[in-house]
C-alpha positions, 0 to 999 in steps of 0.5 A: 628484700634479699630474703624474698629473692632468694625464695623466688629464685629457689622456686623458680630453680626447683620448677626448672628442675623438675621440668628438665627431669621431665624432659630427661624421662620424655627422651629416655622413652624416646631413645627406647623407642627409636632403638626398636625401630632401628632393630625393626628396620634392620630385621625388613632389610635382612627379610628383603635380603633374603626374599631377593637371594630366593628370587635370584635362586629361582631365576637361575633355577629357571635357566636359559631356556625360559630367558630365551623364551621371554626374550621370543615373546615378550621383546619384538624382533629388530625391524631394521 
């Protein structure tokens, strides 16, 4: 009877093994994956970083004159 347990527990040892190799390769394929997407991520937030600083270049480049002109026209007069 000994001999049967040790088989058993042999095999139930060797399915285990390979289940947690499997696991082991899921996560490495994971771990790759979520790298890309960090490297992704932080490649938009320099674009959005550059696109804000041409948008504040442009802004200044526009000046007073038109900043006044927008507050003329697009914010009313005080009624009181």
């Amino acid at each position: 009877m000994s001999d049967v347990d040790e088989k058993l527990t042999l095999e139930v040892l060797k399915k285990l093994q390979q289940r947690l190799l499997h696991a082991e390769r899921r996560i490495g394929v994971y771990e790759v994956q979520l790298s890309v997407y960090r490297e992704h991520h932080a490649e938009v937030l320099r674009d959005l970083r550059t696109i804000y600083q041409l948008l504040g270049q442009h802004h200044d480049r526009l000046g007073g004159a038109d900043a006044s002109h927008r507050k003329a026209t697009l914010v009313p007069d005080d009624p009181r």
